[in-house]
PDB file of N, CA, C, O and CB in Angstrom:
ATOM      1  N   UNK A   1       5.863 -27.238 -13.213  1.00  0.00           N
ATOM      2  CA  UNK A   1       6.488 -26.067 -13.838  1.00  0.00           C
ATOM      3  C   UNK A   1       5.601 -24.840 -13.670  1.00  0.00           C
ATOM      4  O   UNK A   1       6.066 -23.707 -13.552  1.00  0.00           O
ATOM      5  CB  UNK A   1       6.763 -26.326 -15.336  1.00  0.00           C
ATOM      6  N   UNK A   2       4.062 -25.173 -13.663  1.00  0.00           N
ATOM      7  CA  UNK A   2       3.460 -24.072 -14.079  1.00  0.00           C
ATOM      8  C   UNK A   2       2.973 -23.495 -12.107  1.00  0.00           C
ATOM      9  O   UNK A   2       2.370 -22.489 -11.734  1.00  0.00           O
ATOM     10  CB  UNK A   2       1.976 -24.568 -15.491  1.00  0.00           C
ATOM     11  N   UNK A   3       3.392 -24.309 -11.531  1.00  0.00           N
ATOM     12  CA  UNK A   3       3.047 -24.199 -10.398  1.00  0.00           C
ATOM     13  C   UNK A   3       4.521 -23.180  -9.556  1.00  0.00           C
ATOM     14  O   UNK A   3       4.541 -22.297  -8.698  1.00  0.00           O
ATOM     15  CB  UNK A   3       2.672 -25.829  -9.910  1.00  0.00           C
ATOM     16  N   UNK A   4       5.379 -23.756 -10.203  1.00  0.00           N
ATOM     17  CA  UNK A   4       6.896 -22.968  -9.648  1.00  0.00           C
ATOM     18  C   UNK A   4       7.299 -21.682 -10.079  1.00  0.00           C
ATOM     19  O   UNK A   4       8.018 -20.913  -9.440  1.00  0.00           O
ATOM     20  CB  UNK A   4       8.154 -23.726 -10.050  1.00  0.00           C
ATOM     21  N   UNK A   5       6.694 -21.444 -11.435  1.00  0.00           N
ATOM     22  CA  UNK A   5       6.717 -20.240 -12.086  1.00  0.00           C
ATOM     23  C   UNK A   5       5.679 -19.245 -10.881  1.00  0.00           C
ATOM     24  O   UNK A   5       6.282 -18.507 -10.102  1.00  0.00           O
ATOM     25  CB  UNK A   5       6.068 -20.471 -13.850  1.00  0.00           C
ATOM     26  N   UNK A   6       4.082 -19.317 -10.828  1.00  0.00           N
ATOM     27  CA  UNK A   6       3.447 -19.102 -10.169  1.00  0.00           C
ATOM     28  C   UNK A   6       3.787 -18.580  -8.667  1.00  0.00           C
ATOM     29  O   UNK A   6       3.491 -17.485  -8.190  1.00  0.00           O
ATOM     30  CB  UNK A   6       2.913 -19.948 -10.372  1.00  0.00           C
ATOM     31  N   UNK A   7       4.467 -19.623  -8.065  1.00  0.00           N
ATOM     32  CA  UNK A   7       4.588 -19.115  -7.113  1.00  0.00           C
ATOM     33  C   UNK A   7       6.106 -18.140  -6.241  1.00  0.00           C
ATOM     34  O   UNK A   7       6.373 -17.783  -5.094  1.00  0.00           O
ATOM     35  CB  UNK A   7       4.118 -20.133  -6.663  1.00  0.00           C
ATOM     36  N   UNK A   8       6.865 -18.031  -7.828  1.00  0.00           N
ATOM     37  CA  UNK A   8       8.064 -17.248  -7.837  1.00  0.00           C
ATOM     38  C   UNK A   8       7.623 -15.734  -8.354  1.00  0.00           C
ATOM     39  O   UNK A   8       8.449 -14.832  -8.215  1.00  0.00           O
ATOM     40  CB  UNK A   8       9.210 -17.985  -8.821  1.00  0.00           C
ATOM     41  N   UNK A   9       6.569 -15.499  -8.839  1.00  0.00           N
ATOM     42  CA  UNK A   9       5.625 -14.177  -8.909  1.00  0.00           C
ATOM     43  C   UNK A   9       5.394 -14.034  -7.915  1.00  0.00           C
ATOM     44  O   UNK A   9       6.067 -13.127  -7.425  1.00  0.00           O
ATOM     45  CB  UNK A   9       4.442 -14.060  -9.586  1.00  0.00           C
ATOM     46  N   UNK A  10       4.709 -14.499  -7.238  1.00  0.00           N
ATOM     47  CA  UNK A  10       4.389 -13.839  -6.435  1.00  0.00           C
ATOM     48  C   UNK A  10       5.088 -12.752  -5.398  1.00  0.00           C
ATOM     49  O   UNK A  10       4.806 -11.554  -5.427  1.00  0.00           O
ATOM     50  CB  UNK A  10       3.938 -14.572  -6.068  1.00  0.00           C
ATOM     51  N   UNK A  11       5.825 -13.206  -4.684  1.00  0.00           N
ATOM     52  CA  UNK A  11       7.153 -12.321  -4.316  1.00  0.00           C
ATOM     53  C   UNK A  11       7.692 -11.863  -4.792  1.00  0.00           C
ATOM     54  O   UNK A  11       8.811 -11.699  -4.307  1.00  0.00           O
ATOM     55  CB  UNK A  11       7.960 -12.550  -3.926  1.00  0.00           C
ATOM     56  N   UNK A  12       7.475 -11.399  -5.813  1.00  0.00           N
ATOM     57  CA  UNK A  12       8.537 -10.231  -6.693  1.00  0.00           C
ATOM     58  C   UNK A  12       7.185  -9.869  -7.254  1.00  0.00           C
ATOM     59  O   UNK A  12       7.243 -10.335  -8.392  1.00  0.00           O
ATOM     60  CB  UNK A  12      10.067 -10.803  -8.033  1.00  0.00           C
ATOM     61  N   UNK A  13       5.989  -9.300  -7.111  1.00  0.00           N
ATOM     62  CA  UNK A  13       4.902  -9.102  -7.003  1.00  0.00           C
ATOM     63  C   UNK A  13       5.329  -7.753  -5.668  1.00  0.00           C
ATOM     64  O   UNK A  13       5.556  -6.551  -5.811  1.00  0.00           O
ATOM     65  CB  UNK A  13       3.984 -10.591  -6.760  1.00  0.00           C
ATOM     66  N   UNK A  14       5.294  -8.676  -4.354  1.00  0.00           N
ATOM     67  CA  UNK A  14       4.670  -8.191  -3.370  1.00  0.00           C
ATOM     68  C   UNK A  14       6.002  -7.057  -3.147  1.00  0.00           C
ATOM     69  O   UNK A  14       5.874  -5.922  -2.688  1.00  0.00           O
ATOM     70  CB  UNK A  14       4.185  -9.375  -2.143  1.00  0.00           C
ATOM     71  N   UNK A  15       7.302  -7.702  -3.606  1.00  0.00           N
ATOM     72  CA  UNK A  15       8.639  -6.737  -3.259  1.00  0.00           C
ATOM     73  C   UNK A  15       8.349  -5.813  -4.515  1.00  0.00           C
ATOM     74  O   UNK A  15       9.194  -4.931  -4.359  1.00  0.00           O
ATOM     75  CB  UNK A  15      10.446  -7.609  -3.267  1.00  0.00           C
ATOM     76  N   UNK A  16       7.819  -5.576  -5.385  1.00  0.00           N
ATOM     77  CA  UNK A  16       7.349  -4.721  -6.474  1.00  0.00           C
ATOM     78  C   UNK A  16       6.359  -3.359  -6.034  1.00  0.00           C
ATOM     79  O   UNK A  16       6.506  -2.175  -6.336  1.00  0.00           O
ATOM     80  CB  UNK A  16       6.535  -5.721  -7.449  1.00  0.00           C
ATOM     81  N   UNK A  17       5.252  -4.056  -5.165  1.00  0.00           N
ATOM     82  CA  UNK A  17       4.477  -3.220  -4.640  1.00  0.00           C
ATOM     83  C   UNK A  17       4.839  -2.245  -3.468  1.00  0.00           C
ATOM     84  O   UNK A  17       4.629  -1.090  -3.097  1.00  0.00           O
ATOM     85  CB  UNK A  17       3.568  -3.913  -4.358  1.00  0.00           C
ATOM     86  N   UNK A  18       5.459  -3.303  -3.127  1.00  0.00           N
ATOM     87  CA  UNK A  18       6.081  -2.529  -1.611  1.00  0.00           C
ATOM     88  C   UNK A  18       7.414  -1.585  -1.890  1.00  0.00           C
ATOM     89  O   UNK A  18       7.832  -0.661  -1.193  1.00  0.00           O
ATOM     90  CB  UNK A  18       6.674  -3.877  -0.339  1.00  0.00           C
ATOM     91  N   UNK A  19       7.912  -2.073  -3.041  1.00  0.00           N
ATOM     92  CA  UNK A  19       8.842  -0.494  -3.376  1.00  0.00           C
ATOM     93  C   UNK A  19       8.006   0.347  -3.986  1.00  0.00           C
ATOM     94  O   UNK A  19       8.149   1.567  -4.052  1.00  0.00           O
ATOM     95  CB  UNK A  19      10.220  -0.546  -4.461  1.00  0.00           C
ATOM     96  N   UNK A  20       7.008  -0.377  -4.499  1.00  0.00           N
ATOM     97  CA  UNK A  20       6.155   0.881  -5.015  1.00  0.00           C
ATOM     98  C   UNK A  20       5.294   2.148  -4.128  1.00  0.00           C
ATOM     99  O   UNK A  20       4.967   3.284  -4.470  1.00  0.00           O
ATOM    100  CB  UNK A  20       5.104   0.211  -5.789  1.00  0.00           C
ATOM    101  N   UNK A  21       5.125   1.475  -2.997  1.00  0.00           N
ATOM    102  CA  UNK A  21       4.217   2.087  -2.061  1.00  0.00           C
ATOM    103  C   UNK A  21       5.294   2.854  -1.378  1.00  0.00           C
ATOM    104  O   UNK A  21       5.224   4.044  -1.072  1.00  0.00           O
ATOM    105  CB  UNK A  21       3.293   1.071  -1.109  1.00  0.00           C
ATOM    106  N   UNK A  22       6.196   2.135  -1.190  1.00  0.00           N
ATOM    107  CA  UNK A  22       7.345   2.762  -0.216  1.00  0.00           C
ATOM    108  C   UNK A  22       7.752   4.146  -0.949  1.00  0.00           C
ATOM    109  O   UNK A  22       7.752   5.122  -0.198  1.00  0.00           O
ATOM    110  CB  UNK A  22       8.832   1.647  -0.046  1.00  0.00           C
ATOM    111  N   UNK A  23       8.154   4.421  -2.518  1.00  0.00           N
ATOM    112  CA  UNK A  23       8.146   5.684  -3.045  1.00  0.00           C
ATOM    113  C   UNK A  23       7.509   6.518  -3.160  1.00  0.00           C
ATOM    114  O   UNK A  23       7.812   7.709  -3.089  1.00  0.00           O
ATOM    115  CB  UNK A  23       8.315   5.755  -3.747  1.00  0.00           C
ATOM    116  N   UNK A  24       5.808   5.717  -3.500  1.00  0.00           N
ATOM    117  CA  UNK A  24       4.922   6.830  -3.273  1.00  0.00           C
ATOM    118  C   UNK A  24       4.963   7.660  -2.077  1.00  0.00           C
ATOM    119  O   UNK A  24       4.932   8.887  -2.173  1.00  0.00           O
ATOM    120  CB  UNK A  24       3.730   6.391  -3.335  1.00  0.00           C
ATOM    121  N   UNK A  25       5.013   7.209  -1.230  1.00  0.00           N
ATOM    122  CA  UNK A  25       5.113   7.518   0.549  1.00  0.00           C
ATOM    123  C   UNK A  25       5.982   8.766   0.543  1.00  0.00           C
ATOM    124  O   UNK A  25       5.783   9.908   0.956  1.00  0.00           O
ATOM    125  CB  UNK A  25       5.994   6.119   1.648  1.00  0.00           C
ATOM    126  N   UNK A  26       7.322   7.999  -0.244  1.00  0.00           N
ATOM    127  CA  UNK A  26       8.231   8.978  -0.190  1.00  0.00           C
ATOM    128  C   UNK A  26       7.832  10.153  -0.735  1.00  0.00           C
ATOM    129  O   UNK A  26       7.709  11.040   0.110  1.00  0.00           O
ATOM    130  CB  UNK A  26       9.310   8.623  -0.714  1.00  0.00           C
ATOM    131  N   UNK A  27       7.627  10.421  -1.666  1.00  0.00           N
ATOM    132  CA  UNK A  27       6.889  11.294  -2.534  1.00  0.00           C
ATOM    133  C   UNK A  27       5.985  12.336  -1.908  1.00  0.00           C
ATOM    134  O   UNK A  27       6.246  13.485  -1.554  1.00  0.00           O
ATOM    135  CB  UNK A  27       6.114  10.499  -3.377  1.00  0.00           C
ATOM    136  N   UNK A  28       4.594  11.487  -1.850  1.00  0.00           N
ATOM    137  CA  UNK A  28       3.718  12.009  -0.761  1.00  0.00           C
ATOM    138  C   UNK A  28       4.571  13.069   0.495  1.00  0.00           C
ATOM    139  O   UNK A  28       4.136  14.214   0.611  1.00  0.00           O
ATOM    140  CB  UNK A  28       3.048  10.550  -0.020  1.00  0.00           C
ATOM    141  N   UNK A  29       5.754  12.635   1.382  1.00  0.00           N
ATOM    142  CA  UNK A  29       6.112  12.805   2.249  1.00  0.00           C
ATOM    143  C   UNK A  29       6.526  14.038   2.009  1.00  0.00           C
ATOM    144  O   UNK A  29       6.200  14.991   2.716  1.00  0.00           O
ATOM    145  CB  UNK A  29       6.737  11.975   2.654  1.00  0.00           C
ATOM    146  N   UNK A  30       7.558  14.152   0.619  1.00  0.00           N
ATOM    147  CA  UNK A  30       8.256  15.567   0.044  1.00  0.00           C
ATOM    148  C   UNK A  30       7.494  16.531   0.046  1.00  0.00           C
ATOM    149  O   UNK A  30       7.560  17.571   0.700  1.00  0.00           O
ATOM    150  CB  UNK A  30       8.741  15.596  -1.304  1.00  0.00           C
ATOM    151  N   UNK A  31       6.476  16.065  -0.972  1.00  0.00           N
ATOM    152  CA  UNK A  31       5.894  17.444  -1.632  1.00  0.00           C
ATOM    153  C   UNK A  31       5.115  18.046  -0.932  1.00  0.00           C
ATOM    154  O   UNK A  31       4.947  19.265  -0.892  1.00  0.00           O
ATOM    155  CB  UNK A  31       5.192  17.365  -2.806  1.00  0.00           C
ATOM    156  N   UNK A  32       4.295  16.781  -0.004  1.00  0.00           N
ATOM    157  CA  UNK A  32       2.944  17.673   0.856  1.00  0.00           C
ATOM    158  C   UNK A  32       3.594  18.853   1.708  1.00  0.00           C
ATOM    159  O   UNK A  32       2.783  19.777   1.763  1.00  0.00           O
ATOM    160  CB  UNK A  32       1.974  16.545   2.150  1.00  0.00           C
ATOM    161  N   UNK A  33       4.419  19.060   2.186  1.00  0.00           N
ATOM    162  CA  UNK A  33       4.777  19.909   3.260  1.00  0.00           C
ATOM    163  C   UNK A  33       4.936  21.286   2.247  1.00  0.00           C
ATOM    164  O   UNK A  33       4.431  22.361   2.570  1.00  0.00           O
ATOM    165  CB  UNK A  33       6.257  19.335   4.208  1.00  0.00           C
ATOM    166  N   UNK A  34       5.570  21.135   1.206  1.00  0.00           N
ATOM    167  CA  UNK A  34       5.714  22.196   0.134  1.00  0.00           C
ATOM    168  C   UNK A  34       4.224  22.933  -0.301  1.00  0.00           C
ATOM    169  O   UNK A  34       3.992  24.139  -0.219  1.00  0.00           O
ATOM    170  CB  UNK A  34       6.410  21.433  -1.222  1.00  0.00           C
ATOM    171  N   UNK A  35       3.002  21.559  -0.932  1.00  0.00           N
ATOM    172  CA  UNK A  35       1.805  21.882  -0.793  1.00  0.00           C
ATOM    173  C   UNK A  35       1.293  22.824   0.183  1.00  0.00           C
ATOM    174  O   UNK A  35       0.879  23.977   0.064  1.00  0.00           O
ATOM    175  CB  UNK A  35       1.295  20.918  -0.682  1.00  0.00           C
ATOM    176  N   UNK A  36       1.448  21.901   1.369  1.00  0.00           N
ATOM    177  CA  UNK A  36       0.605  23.113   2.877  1.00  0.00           C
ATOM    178  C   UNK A  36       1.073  23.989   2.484  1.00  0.00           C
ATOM    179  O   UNK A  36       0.335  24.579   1.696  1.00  0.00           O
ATOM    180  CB  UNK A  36       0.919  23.110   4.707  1.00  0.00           C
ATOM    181  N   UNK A  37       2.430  24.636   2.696  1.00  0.00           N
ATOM    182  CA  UNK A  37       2.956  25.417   2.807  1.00  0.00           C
ATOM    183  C   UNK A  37       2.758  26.721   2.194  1.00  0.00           C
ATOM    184  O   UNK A  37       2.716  27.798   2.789  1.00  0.00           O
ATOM    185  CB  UNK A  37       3.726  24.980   2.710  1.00  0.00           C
ATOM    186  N   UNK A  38       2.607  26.457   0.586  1.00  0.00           N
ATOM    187  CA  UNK A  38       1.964  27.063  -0.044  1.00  0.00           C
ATOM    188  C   UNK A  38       0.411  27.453   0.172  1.00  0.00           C
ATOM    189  O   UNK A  38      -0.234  28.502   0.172  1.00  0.00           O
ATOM    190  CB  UNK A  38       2.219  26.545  -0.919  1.00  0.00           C
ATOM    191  N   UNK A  39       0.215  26.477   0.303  1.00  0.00           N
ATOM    192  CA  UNK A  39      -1.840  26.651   0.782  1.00  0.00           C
ATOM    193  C   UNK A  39      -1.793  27.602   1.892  1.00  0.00           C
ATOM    194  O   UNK A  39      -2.685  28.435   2.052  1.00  0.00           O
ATOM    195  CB  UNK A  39      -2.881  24.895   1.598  1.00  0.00           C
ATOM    196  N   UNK A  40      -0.761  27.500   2.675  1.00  0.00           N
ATOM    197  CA  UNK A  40      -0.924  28.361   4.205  1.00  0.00           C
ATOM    198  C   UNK A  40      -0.736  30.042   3.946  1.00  0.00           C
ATOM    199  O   UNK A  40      -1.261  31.011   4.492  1.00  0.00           O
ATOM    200  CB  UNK A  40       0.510  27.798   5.469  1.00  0.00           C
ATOM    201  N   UNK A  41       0.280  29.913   2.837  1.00  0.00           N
ATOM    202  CA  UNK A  41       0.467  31.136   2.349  1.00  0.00           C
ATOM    203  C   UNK A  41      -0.221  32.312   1.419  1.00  0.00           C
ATOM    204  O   UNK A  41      -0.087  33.530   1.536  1.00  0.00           O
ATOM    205  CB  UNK A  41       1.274  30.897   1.955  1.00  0.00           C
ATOM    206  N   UNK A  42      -1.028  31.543   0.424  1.00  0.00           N
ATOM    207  CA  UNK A  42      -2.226  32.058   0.173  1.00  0.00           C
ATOM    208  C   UNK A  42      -3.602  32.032   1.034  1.00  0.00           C
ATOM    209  O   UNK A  42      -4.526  32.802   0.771  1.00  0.00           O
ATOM    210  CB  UNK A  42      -2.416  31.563  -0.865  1.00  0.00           C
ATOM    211  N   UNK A  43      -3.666  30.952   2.228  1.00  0.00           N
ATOM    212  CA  UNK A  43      -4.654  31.529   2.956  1.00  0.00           C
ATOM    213  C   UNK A  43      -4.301  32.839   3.753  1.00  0.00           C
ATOM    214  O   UNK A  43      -4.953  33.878   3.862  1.00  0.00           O
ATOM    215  CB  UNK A  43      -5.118  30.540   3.812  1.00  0.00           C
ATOM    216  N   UNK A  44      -3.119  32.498   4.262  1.00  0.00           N
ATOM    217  CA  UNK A  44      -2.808  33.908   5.052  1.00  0.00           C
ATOM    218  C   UNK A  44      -2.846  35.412   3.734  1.00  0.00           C
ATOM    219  O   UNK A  44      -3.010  36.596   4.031  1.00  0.00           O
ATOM    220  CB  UNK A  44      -0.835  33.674   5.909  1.00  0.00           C
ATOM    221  N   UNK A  45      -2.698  35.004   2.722  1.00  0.00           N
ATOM    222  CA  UNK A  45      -2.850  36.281   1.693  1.00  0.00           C
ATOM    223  C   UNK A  45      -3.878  36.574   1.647  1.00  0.00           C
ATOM    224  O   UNK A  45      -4.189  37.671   1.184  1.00  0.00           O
ATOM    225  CB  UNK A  45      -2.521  36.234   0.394  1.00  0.00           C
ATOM    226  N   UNK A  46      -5.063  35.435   2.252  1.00  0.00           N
ATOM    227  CA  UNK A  46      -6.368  36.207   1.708  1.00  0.00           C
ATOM    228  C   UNK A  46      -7.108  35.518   0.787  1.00  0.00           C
ATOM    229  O   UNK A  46      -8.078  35.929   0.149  1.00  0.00           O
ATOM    230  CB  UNK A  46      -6.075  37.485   1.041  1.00  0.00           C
ATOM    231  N   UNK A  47      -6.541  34.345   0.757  1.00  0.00           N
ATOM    232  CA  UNK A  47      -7.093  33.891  -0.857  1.00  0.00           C
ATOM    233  C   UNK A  47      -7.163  32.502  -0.686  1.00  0.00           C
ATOM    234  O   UNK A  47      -6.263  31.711  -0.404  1.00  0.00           O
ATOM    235  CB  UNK A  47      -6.018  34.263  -2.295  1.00  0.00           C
ATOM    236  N   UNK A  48      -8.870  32.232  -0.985  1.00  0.00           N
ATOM    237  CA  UNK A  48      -9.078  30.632  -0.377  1.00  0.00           C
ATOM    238  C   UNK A  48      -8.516  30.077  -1.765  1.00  0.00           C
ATOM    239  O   UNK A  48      -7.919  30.513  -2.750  1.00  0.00           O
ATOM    240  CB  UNK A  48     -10.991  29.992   0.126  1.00  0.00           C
ATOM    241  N   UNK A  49      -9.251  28.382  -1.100  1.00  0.00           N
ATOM    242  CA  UNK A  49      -8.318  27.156  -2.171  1.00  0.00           C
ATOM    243  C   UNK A  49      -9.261  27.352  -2.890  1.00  0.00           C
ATOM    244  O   UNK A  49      -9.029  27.328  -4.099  1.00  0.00           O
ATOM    245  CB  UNK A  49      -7.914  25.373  -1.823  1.00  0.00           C
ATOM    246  N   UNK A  50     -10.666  27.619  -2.431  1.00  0.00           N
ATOM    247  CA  UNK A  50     -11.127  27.429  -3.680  1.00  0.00           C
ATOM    248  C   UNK A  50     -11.016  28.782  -4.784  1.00  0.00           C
ATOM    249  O   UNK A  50     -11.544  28.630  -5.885  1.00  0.00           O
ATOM    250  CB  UNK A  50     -12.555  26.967  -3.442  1.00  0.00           C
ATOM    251  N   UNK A  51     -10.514  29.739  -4.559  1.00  0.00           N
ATOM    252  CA  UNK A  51     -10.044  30.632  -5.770  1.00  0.00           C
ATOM    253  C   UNK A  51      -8.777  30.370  -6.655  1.00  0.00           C
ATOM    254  O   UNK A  51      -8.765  30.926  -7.753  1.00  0.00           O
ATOM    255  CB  UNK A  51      -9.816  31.933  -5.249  1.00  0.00           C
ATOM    256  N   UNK A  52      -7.553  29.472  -6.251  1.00  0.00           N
ATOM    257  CA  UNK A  52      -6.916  29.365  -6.822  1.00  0.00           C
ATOM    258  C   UNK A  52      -7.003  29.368  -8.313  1.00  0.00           C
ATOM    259  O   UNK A  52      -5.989  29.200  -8.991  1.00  0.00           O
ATOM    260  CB  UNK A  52      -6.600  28.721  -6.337  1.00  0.00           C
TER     261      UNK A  52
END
């Protein structure tokens, strides 16, 4: 029992992580371009990151 439980975690573990990673990604994927974008726009203003 304690062995079947065990090893039915696990895969719904790994399909857990991997939607997890897979959204972050997604995520990551959205916003960074918005990020640069912005960053590009205050560098071109004149104004480093590190003044923000």
């Amino acid at each position: 029992m304690r062995n079947n439980t065990s090893s039915e975690s696990v895969p719904a573990f790994l399909c857990f992580s991997g939607f997890y990673f897979q959204a972050r990604f997604l995520w990551v994927s959205r916003i960074f371009p918005c990020v640069r974008d912005r960053v590009l726009e205050l560098h071109i203003a004149g104004v480093g990151p590190g003044e923000v």
